[in-house]
KOLNUDREN-498339 format. One record per atom (N, C-alpha, C, O): chain; y, z, x; residue in one letter. Coordinates in nm, 2 decimals, m for minus. Layout:
! KOLNUDREN-498339
> ch	v	w	u	aa
> A	Y	Z	X	a
...
This chain:
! KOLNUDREN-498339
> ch	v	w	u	aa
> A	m7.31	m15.00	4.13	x
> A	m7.33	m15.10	4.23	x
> A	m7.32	m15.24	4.16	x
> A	m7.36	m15.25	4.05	x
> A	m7.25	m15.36	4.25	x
> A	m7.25	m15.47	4.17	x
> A	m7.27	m15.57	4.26	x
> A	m7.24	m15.56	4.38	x
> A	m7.33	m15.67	4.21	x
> A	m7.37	m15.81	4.37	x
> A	m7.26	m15.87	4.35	x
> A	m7.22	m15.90	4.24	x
> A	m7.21	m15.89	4.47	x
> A	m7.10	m15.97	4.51	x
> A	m7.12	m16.12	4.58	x
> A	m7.03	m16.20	4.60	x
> A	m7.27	m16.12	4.60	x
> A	m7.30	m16.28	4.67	x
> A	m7.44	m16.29	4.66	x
> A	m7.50	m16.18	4.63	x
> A	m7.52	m16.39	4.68	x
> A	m7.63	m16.43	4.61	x
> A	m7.69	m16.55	4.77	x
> A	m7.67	m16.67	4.79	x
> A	m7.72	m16.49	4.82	x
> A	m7.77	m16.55	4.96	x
> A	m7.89	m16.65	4.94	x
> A	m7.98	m16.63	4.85	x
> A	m7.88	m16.77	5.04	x
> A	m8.02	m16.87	5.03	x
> A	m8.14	m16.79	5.13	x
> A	m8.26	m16.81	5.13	x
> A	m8.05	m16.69	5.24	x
> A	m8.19	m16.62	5.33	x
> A	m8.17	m16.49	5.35	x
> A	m8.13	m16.40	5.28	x
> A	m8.20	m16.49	5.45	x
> A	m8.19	m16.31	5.53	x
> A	m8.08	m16.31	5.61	x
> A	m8.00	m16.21	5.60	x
> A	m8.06	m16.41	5.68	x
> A	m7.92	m16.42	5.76	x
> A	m7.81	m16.43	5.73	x
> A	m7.72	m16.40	5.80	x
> A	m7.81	m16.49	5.59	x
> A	m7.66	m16.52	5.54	x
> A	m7.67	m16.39	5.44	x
> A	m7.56	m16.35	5.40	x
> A	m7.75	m16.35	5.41	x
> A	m7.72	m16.21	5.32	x
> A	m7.66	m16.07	5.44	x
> A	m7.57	m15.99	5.42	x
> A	m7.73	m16.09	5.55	x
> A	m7.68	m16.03	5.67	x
> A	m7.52	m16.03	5.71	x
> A	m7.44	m15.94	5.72	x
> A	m7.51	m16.15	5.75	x
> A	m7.40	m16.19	5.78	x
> A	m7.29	m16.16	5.70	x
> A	m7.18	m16.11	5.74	x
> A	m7.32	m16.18	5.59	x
> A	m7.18	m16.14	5.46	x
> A	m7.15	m15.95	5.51	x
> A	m7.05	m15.89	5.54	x
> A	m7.34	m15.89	5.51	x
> A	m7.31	m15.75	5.50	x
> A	m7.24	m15.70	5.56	x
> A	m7.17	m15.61	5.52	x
> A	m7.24	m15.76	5.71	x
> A	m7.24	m15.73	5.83	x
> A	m7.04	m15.73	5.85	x
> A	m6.97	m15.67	5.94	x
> A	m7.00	m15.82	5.73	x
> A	m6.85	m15.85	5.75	x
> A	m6.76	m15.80	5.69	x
> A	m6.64	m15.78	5.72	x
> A	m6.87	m15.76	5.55	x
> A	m6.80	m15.64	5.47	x
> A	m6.76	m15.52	5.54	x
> A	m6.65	m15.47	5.54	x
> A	m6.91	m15.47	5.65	x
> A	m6.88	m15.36	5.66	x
> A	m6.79	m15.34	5.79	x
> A	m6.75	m15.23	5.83	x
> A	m6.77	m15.46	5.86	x
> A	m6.64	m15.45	5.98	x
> A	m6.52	m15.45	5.85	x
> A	m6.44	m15.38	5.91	x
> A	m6.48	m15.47	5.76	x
> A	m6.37	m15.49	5.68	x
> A	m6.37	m15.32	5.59	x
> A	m6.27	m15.28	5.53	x
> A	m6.47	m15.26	5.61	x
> A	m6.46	m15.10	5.57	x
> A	m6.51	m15.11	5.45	x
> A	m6.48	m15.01	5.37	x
> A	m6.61	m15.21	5.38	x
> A	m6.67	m15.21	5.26	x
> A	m6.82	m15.20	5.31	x
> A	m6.88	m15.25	5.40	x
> A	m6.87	m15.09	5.20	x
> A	m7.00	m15.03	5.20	x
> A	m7.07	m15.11	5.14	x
> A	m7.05	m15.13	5.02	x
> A	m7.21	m15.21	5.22	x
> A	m7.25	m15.33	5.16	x
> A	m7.40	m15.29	5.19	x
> A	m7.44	m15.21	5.28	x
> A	m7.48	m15.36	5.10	x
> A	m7.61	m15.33	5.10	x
> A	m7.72	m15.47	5.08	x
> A	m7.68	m15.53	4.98	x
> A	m7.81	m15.53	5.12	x
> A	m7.89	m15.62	5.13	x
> A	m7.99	m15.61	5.03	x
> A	m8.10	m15.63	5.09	x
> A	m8.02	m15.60	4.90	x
> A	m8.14	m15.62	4.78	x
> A	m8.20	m15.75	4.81	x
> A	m8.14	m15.86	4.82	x
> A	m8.35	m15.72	4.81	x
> A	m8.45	m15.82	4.75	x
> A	m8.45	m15.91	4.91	x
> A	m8.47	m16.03	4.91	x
> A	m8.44	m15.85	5.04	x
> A	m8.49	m15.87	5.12	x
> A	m8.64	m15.90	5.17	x
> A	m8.68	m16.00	5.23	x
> A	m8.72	m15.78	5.11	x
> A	m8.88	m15.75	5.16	x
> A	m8.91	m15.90	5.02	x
> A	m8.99	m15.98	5.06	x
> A	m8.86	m15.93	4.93	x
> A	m8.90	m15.99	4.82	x
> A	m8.93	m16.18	4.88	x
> A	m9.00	m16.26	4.83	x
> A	m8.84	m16.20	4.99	x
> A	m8.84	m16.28	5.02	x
> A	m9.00	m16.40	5.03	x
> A	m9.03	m16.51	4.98	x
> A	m9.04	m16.35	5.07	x
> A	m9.18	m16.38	5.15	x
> A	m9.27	m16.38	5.01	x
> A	m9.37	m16.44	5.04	x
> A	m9.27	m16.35	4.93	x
> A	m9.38	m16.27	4.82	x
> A	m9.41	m16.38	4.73	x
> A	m9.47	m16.36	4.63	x
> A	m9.37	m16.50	4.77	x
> A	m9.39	m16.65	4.66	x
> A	m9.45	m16.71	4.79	x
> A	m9.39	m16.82	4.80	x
> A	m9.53	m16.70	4.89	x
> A	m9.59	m16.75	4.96	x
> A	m9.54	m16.88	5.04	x
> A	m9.47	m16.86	5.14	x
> A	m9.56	m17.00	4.99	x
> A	m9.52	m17.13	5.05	x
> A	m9.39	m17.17	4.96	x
> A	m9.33	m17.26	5.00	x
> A	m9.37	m17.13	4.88	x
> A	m9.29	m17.20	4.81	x
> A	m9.15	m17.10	4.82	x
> A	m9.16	m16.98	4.83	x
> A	m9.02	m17.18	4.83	x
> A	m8.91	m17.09	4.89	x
> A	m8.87	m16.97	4.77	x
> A	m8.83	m17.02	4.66	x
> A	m8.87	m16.87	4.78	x
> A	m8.81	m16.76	4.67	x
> A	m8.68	m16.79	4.70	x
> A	m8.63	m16.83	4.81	x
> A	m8.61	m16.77	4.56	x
> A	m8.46	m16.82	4.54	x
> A	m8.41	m16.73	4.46	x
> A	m8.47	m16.72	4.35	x
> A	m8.31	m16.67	4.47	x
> A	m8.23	m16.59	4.40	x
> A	m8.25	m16.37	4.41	x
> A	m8.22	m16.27	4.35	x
> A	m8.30	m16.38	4.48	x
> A	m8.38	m16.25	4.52	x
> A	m8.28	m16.17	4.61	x
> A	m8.25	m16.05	4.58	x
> A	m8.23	m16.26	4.73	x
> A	m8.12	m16.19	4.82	x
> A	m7.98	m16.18	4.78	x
> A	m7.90	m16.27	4.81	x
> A	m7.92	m16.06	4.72	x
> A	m7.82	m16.02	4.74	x
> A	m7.74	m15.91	4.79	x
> A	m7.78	m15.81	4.84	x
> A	m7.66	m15.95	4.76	x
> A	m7.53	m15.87	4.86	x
> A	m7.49	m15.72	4.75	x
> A	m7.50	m15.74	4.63	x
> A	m7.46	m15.59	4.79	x
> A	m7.42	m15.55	4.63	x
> A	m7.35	m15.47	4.77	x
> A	m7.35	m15.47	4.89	x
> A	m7.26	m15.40	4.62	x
> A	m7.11	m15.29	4.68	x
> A	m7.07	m15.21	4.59	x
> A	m7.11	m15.25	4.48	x
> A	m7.02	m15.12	4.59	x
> A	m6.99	m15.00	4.50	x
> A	m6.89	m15.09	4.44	x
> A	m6.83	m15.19	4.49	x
> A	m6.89	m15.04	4.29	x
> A	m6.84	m15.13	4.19	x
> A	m6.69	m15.14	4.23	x
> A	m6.65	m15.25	4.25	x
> A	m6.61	m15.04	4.25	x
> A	m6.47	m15.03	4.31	x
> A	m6.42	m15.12	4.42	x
> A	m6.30	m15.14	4.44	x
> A	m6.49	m15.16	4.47	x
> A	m6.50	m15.25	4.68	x
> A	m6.55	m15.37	4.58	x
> A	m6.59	m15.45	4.66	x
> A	m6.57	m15.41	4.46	x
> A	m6.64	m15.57	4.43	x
> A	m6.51	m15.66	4.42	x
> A	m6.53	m15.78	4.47	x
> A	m6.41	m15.63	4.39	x
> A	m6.29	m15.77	4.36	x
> A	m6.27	m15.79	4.52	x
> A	m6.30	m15.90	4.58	x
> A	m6.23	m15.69	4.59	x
> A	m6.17	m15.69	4.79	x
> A	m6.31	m15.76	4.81	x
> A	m6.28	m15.88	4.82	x
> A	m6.44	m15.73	4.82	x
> A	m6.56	m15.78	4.89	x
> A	m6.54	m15.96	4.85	x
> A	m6.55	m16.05	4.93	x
> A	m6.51	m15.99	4.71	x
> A	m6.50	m16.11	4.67	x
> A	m6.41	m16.15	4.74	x
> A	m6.44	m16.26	4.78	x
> A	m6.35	m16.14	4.75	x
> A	m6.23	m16.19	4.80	x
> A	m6.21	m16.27	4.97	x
> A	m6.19	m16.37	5.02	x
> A	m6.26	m16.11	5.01	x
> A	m6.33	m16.13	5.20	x
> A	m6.46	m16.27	5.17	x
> A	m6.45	m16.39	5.23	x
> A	m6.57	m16.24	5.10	x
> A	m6.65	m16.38	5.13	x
> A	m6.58	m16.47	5.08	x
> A	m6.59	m16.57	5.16	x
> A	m6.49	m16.51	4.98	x
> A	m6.44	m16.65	4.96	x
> A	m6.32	m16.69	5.04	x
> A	m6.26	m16.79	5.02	x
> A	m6.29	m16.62	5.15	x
> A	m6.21	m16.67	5.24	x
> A	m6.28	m16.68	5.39	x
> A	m6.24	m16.75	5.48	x
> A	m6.43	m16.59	5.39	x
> A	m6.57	m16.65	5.50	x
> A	m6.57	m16.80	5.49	x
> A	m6.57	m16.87	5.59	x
> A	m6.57	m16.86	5.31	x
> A	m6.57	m16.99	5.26	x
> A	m6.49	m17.11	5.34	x
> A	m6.53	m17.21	5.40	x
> A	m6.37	m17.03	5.32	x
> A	m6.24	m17.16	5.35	x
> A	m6.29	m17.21	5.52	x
> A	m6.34	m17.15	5.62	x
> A	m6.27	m17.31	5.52	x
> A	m6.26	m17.42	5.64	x
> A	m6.11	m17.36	5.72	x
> A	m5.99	m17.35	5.68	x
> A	m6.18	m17.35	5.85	x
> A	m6.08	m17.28	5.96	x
> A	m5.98	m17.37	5.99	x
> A	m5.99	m17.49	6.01	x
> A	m5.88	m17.31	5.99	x
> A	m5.77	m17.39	6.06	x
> A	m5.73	m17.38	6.16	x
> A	m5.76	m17.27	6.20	x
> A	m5.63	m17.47	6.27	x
> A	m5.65	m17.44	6.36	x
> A	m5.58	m17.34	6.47	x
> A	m5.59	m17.32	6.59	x
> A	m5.52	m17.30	6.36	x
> A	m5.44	m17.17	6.42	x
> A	m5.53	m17.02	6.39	x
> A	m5.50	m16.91	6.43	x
> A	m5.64	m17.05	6.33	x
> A	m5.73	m16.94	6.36	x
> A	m5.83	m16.93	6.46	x
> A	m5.91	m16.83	6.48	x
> A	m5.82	m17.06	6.51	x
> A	m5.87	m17.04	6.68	x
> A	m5.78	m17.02	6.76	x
> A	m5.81	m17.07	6.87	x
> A	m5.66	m16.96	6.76	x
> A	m5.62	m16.88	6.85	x
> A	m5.55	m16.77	6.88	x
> A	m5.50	m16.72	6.79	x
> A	m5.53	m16.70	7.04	x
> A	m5.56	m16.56	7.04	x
> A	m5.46	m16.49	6.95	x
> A	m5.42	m16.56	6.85	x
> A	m5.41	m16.40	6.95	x
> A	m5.28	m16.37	6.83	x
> A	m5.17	m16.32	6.95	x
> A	m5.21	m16.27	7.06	x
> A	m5.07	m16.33	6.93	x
> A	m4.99	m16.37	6.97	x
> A	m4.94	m16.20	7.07	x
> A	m4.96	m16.09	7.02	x
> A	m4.89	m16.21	7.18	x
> A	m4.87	m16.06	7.22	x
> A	m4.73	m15.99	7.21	x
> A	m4.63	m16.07	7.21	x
> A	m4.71	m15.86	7.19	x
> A	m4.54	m15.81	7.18	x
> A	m4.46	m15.86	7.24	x
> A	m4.34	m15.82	7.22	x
């Protein structure tokens, strides 16, 4: 298993998993319950993303293109036969 992304919450650790696994990558959420366990003060570094070591370059790849700023031809529909 290897972490592929390093989330600031629950949601964006979600979010990533959630895109891997529409993309056919087997994705997992670590150090979720951990979140909460520093009381008032924000825990940082706890939530990540992991993937079978094989799916880590493709998973990298899918979140650094989550990254890129949309253009405007990706708002729209795709084109029909």
């Amino acid at each position: 298993m290897t972490p592929v992304f390093e989330a600031l919450n629950s949601l964006e650790a979600h979010l990533v998993k959630i895109r891997l696994i529409g993309e056919g990558i087997d994705a997992w959420v670590g150090g979720d319950y951990l979140q909460g366990a520093m009381g008032e003060l924000p825990a940082m570094g706890f939530l990540k993303v992991w993937v079978e070591d094989r799916d880590a370059p493709r998973a990298r790849a899918i979140i650094a293109r989550m990254n890129e700023p949309a253009q405007d031809n990706d708002l729209l529909p795709p084109e029909s036969p």
